[in-house]
C-alpha positions as CSV (number, residue, x, y, z in Angstrom):
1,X,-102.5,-259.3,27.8
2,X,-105.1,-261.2,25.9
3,X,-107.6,-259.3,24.1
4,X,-111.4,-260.1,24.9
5,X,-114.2,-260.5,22.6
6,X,-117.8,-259.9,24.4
7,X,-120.4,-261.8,22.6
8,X,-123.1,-261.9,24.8
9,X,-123.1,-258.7,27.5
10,X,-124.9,-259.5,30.8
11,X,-122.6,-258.7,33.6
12,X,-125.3,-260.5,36.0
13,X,-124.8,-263.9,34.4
14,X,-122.4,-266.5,35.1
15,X,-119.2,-265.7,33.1
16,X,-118.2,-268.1,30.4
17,X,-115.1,-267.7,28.2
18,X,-114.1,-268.9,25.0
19,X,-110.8,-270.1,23.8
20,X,-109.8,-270.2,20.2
21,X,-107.3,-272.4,18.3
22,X,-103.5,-271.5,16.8
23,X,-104.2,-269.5,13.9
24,X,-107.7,-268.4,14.8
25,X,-109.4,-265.3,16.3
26,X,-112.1,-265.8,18.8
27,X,-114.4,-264.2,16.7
28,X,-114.4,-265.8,13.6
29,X,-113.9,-269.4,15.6
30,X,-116.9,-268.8,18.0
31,X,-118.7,-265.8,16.6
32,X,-121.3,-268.1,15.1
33,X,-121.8,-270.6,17.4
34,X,-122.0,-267.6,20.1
35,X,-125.0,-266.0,18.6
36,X,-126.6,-269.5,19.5
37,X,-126.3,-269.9,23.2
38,X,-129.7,-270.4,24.8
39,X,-128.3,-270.1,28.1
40,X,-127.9,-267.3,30.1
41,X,-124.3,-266.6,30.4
42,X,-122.1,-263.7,30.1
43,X,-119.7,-264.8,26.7
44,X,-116.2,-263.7,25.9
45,X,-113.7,-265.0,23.9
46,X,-110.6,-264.3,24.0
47,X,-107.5,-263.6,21.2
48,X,-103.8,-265.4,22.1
49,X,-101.0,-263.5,21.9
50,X,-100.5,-261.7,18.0
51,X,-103.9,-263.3,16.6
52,X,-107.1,-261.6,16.2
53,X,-107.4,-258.1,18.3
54,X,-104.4,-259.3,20.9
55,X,-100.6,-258.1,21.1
56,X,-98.0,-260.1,19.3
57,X,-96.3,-261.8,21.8
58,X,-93.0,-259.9,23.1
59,X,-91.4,-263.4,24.6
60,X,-92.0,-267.2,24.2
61,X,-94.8,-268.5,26.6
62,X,-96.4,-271.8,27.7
63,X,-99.4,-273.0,27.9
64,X,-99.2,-272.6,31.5
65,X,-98.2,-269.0,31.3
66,X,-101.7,-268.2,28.8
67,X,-103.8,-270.4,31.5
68,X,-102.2,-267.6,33.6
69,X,-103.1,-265.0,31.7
70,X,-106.9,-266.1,30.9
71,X,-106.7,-266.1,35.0
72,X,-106.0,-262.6,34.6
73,X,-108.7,-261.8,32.0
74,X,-111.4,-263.5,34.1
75,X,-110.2,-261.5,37.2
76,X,-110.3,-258.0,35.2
77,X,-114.3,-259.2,34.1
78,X,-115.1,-261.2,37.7
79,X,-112.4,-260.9,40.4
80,X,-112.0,-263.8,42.3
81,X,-115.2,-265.1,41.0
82,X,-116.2,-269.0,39.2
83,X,-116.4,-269.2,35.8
84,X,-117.1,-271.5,32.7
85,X,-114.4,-272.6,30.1
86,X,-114.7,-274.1,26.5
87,X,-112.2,-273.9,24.2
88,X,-111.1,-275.6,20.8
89,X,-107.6,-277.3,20.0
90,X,-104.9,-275.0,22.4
91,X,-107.9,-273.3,24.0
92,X,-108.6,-277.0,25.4
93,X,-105.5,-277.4,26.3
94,X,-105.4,-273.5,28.5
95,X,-108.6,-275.4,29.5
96,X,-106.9,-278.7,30.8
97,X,-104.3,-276.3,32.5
98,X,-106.5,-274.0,33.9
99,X,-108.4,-277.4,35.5
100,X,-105.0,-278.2,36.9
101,X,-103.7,-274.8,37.8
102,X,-106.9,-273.3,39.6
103,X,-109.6,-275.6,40.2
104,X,-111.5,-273.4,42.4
105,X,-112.0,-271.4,39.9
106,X,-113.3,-273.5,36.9
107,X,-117.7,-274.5,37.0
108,X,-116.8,-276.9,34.9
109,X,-115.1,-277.0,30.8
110,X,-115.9,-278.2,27.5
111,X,-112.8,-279.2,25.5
112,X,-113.0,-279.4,22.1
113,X,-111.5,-281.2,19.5
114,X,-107.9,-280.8,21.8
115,X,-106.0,-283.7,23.7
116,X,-104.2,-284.0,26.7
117,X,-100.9,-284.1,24.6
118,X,-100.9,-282.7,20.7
119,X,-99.4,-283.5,18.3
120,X,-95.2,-284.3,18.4
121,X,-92.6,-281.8,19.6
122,X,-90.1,-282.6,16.7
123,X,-93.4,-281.7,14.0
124,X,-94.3,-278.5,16.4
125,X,-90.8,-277.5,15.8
126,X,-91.1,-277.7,12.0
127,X,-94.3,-275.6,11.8
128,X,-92.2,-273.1,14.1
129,X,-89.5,-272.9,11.8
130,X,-91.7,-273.0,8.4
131,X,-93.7,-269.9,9.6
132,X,-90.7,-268.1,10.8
133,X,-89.2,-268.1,7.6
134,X,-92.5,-268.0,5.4
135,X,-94.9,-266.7,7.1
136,X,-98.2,-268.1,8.1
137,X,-99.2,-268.1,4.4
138,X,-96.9,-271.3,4.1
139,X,-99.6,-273.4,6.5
140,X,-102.7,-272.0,4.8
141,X,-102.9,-275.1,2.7
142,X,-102.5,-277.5,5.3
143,X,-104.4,-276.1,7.6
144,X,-107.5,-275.8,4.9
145,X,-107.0,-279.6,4.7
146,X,-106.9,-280.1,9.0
147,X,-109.6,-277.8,9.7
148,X,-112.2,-278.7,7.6
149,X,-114.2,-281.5,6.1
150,X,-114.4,-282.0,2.2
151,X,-117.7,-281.1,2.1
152,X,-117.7,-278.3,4.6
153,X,-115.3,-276.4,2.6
154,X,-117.6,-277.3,-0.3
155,X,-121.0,-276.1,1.0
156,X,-119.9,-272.9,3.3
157,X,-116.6,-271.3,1.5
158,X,-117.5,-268.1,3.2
159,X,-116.8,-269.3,7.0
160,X,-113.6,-270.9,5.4
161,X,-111.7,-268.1,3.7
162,X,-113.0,-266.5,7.0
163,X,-111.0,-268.3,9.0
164,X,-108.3,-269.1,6.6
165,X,-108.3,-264.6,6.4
166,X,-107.7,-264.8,10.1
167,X,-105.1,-267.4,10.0
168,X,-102.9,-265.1,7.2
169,X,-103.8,-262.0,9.7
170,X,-101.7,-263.9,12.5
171,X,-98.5,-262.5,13.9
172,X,-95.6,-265.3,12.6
173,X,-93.3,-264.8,15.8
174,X,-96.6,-265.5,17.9
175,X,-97.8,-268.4,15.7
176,X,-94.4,-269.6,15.9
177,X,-94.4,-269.4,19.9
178,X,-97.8,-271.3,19.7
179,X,-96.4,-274.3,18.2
180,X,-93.4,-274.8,20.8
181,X,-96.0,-274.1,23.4
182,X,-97.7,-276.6,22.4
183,X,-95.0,-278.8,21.4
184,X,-93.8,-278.6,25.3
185,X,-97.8,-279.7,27.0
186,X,-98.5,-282.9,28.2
187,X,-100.6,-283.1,30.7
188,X,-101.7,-286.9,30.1
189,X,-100.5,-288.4,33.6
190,X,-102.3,-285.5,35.6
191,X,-106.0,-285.8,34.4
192,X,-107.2,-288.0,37.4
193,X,-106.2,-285.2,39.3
194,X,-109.5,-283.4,37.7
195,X,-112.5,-283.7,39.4
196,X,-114.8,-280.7,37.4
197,X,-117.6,-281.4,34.9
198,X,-115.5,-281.9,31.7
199,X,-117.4,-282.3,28.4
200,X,-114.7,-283.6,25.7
201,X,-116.2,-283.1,22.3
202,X,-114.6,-284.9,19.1
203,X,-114.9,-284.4,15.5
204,X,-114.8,-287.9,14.2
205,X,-112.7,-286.4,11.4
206,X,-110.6,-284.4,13.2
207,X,-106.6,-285.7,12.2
208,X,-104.7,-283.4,14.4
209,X,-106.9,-284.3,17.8
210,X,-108.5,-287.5,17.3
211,X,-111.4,-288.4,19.0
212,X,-108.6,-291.2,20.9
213,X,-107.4,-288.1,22.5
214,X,-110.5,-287.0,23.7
215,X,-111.5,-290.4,24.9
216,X,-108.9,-290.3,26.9
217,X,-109.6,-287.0,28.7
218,X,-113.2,-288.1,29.3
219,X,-112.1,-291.7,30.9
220,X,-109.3,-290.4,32.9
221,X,-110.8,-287.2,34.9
222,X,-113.3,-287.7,38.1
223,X,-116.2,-286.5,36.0
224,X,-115.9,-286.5,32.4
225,X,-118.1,-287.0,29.2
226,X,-117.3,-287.9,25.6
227,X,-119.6,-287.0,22.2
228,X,-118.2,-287.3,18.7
229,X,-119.4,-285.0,16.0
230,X,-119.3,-287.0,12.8
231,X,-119.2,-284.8,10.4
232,X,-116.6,-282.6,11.7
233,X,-113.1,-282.0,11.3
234,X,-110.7,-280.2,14.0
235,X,-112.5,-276.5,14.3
236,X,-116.2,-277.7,15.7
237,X,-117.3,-274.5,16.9
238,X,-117.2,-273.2,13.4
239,X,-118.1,-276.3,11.4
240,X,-121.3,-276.9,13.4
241,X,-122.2,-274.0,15.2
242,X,-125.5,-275.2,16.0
243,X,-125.1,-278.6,18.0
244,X,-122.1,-276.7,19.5
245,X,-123.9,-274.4,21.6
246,X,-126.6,-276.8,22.3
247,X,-123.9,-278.8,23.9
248,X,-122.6,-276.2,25.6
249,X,-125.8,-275.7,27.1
250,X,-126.9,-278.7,28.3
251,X,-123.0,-279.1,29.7
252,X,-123.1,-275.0,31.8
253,X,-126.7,-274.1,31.9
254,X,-128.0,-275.6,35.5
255,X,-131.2,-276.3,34.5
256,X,-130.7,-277.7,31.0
257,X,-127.4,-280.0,32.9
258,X,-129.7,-281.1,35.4
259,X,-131.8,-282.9,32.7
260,X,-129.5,-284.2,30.6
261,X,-127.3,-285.6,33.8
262,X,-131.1,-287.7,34.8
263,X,-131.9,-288.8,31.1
264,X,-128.4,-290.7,30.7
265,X,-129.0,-291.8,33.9
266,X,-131.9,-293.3,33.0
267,X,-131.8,-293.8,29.3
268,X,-128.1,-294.9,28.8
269,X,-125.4,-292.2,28.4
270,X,-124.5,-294.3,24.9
271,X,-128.1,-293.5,24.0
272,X,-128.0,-289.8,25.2
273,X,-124.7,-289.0,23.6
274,X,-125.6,-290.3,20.0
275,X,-129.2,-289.0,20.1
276,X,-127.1,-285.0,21.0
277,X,-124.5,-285.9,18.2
278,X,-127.0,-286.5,16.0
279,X,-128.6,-283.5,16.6
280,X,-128.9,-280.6,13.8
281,X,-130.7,-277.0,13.2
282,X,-134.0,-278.6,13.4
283,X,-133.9,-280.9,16.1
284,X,-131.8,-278.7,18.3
285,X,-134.6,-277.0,19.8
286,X,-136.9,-280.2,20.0
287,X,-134.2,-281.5,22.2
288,X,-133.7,-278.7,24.8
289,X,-137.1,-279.2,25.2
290,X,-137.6,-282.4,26.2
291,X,-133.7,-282.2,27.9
292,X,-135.4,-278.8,30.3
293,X,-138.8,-279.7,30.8
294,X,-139.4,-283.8,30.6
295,X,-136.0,-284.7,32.2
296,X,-135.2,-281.2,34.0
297,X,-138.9,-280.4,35.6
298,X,-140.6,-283.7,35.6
299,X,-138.6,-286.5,35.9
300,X,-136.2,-284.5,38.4
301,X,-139.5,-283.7,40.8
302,X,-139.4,-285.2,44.3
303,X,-143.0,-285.8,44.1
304,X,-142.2,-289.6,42.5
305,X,-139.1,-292.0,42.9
306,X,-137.7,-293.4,39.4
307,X,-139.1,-296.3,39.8
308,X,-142.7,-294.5,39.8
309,X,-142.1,-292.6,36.8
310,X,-141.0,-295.6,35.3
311,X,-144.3,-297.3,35.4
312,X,-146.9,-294.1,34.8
313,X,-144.5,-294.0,31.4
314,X,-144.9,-297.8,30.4
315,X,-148.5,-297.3,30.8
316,X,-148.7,-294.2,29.1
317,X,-146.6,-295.8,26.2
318,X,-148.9,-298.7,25.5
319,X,-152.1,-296.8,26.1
320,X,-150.7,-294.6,22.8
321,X,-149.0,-296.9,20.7
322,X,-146.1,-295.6,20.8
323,X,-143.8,-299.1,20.6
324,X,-140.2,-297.4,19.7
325,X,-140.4,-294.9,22.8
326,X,-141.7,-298.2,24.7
327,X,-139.2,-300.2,24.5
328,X,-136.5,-297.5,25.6
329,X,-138.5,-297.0,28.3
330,X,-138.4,-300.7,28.9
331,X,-134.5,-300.6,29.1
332,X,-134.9,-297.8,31.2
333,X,-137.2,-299.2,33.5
334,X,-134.8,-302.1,34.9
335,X,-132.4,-299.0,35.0
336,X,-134.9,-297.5,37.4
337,X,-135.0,-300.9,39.4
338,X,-138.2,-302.3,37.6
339,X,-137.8,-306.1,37.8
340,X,-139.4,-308.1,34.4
341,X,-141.9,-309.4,36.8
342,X,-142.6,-306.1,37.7
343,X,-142.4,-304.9,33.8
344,X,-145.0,-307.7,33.3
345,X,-147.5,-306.6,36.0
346,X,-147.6,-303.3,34.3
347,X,-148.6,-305.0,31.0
348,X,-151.3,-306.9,32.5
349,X,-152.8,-304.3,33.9
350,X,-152.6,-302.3,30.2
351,X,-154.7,-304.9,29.0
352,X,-157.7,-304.2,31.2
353,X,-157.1,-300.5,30.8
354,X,-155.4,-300.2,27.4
355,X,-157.1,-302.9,25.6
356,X,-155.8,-306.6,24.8
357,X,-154.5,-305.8,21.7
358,X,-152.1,-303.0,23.3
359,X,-151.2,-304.9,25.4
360,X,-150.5,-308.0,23.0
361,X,-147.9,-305.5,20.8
362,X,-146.7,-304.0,24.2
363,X,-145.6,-307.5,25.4
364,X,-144.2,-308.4,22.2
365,X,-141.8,-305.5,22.3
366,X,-140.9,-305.3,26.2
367,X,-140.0,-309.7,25.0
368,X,-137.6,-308.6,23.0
369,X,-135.8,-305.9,24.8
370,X,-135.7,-307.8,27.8
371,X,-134.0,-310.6,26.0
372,X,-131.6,-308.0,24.1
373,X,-130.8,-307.1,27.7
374,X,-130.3,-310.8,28.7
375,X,-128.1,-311.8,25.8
376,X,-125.8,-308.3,26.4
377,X,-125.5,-309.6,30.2
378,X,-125.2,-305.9,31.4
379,X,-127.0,-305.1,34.4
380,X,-129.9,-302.5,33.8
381,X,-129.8,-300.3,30.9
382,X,-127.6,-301.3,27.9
383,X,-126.4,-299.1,25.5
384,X,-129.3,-298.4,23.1
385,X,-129.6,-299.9,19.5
């Protein structure tokens, strides 16, 4: 039975759980990056078998079998009921199976830093066998050198010898059975076979998981989604916290998903996806804004077709001077439908309103985006520069 972790207790919220990696607790994995959900969710993480608070296991398992068992957790918390996933490394790979194994059960996931297949079965083995005889103090090293960046290890030792405490903590047999669990998944050839929301999240220095991997889970399901963290190694939920949970809540809050699903449409999911990588303490709450309330209230109101909003914004743009916001909004406008005789009109008729010399710099940059768009020969909205 897996041991849960509640991090956030509101039994009339929808139920999200947390998966941690081999060698990890949910805890000191998610702990942090709990505390910074702005969504309203109930949280729990969950232990695997002999790490953290959970039982060491008494018999080998599969990832199959632990999908099966966070089944059970959910239905002890929520019987029968939908629920949220995310999960890091083998908790995106319960994730991937539990897509597989009960669909109707799953909102939608967020798989992090994981892959449809990880890793090699002959190098799963050797772990196996290195811990059996050693003890998980043999892959501490190593697994300082997976987890982490350089410079993460250098500017926040604490959350590492966290971590790297949790890892020692670990039952071997269990750690052990993690590996040939793992070293038995593969799931690559089923993934069109998933049709829920699935937010892949990469750390661009991840060496275990690559962001390939990920790639690859976001291109092959029905309705998946790829961002890369760049300065992140294989344990994201620990190594940045922070754009983490806004990720996770622009992926399972409604209204904050709503928004973000409208602005890529719009703005270019290329565009979208860097400007939330990119993201960091002190933008993070600049962005939910403008993700709930400019692309989740306004531009989402019935009251206006795209098209509409398309050309109040152009207007508005040039009337303020503000040329960078402008021409994205001039990509997005032929991504609304906007013609460039139609993106010309509404220049025109700045220069009565606005003022010649708006208007002047306003056709100067729409000139150049529109011949950006020309020369990339991609039908509305490019990806943006």
């Amino acid at each position: 039975m897996l041991t849960a972790t509640v991090f956030t207790d509101a039994p009339d919220r929808p139920l999200l759980l947390l998966g941690a990696s081999v060698g990890t607790s949910a805890e000191t994995l998610w702990g942090r990056c709990a505390a910074r959900l702005h969504g309203r969710y109930h949280v729990v993480g969950f232990d695997l078998p002999g790490h953290g608070r959970s039982a060491a296991a008494p018999a080998p398992y599969t990832v199959a079998a632990l999908a099966g068992e966070v089944l059970a957790l959910a239905d002890r918390l929520r019987p029968g009921e939908r629920f949220g996933y995310a999960g890091d490394s083998i908790g995106g790979a319960i994730g991937l199976q539990l897509l597989l194994d009960a669909p109707e059960r799953v909102t939608a996931a967020a798989l992090l830093c994981t892959g449809a297949k990880i890793g090699e079965a002959g190098l799963w083995a050797q772990r196996a066998a290195l811990v059996r005889a050693e003890g998980t103090g043999a892959v501490v090293a190593g697994s300082a050198e997976r987890w982490f960046t350089p410079e993460f290890r250098d500017a926040r030792p604490e959350v590492v010898a966290e971590l790297l405490g949790a890892l020692r903590a670990t039952d071997d047999e269990s750690y052990a059975r993690a590996c040939e669990a793992l070293a038995a998944f593969d799931v690559r050839d089923r993934l069109p076979e998933i049709a829920a929301p699935v937010l892949a999240v990469a750390g661009a220095q991840d060496r275990p998981t690559p962001p390939d991997g990920l790639r690859l889970i976001a291109d092959t399901v029905l309705n998946g989604r790829l961002v890369i963290l760049d300065d992140v190694a294989h344990l994201a939920p620990a190594e940045s916290p922070e754009v983490v949970a806004f990720l996770l809540d622009q992926h399972f809050d409604e209204s904050r998903a709503a928004g973000t699903a409208v602005r890529r449409e719009v703005l270019g999911a290329a565009h979208v996806d860097r400007a939330t990588a990119g993201t960091t303490p002190f933008t993070r709450d600049f962005q939910d804004l403008i993700t709930r309330y400019a692309w989740g209230e306004i531009w989402t109101r019935p009251g206006l077709d795209r098209r509409s909003r398309s050309l109040v914004t152009l207007t508005a743009l040039v009337a303020l001077g503000h040329h960078e916001e402008l021409a994205m909004h001039v990509r997005a406008a032929r991504a609304t439908g906007l013609s460039a005789d139609e993106i010309k009109e509404v220049l025109l008729q700045t220069a009565i309103y606005c003022g010649v010399p708006a208007a002047n710099t306003a056709f100067r940059v729409a000139q150049r985006v529109l011949d950006d768009l020309a020369a990339e020969s991609v039908p509305g909205v490019a990806d943006m520069p």
